[in-house]
C-alpha positions as CSV (number, residue, x, y, z in Angstrom):
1,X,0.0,0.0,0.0
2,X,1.5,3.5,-0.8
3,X,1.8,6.3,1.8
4,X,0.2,9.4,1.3
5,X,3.8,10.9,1.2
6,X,4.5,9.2,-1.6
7,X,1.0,9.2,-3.4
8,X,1.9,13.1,-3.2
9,X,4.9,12.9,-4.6
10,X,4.1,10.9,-7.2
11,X,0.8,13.7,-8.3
12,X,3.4,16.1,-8.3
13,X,5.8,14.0,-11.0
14,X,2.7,13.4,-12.9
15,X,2.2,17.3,-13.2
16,X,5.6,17.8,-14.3
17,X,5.9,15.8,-16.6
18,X,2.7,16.7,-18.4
19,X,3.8,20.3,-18.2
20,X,7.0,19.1,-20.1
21,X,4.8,17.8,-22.8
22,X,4.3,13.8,-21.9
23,X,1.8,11.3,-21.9
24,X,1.8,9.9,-18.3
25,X,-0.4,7.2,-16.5
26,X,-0.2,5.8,-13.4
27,X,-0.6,2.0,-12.5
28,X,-1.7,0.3,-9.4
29,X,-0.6,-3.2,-9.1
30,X,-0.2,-5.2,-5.9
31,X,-2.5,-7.3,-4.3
32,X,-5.9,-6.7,-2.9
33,X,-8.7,-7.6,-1.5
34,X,-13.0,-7.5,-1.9
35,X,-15.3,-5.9,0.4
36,X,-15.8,-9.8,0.8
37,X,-12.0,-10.7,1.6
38,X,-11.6,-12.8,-1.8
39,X,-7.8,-11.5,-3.1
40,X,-7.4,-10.0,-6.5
41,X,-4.2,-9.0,-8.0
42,X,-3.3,-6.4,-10.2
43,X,-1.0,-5.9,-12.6
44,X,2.2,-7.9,-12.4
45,X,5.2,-7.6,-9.7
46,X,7.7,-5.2,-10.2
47,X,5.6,-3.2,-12.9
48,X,6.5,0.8,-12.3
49,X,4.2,3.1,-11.0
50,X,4.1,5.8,-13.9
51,X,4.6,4.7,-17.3
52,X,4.4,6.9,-20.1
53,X,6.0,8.4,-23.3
54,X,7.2,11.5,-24.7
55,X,5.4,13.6,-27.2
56,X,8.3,15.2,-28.9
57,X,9.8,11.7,-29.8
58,X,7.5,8.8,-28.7
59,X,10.4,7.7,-26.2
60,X,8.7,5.2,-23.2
61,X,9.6,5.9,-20.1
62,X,8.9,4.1,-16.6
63,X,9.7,5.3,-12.9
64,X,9.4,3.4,-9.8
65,X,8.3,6.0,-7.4
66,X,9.8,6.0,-3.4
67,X,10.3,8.2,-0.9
68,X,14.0,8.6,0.9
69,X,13.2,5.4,3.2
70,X,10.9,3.6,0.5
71,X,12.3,-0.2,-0.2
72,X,13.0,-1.0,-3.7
73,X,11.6,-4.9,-4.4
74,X,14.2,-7.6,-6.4
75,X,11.3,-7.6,-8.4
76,X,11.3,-3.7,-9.4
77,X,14.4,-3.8,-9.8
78,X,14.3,-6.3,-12.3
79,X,11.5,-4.6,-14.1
80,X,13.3,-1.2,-14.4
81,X,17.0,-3.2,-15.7
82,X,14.3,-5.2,-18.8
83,X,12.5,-1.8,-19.2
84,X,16.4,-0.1,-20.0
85,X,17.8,-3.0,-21.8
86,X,14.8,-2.2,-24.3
87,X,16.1,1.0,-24.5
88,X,13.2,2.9,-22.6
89,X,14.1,5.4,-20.3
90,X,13.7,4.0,-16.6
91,X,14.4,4.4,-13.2
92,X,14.0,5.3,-9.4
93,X,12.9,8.6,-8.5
94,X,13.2,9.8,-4.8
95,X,11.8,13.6,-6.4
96,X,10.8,15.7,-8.8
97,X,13.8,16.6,-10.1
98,X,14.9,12.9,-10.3
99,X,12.1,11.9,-12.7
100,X,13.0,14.6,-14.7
101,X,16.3,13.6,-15.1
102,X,15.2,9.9,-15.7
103,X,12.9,11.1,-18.3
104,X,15.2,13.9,-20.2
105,X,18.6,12.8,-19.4
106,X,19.9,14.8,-22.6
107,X,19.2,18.0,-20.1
108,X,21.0,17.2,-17.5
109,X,24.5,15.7,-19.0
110,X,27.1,16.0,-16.5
């Protein structure tokens, strides 16, 4: 379950990333239940929270949204190597200005 912090932080990426022209959708995956306790799960593990692509170039992009003590699953992990292997733009983002930096890395060369 995601805590409000990060829920926040995550509308404010969203936000931000629409205002830099980009397609973005969030995705709920994780398990659970009914009003009636039957389980139901969604999505598959490891799959980011924000997905999306760019409108200047089509580029897909994926970030894995935590805050500064939020655990990071083998799973996710795994998700986000695939995701750049496939030469998508992916990654953590602890902030704002890290899912910026995930998303338009050819602003912020170093």
């Amino acid at each position: 379950m995601k805590n409000k912090k990060e829920t926040i932080l995550q509308n404010k990426i969203i936000v931000e990333l629409c205002k830099k022209g980009c397609k973005v959708h969030r995705t709920n995956s994780g398990l659970f239940y009914t009003p009636y306790g039957e389980k139901i799960r969604i999505g598959f593990p490891g799959q980011s929270d924000l997905q999306g692509h760019r409108n200047i170039d089509g580029k897909c992009f994926y970030i894995e949204v935590k805050c500064e003590n939020g655990i990071i699953s083998d799973e996710q992990e795994k998700f986000i190597k695939a995701m750049k292997e496939s030469n998508a733009y992916a990654g953590f983002a602890h902030s704002v200005e890290e899912a910026l930096r995930i998303v338009f890395p050819e602003n912020y060369k170093e």
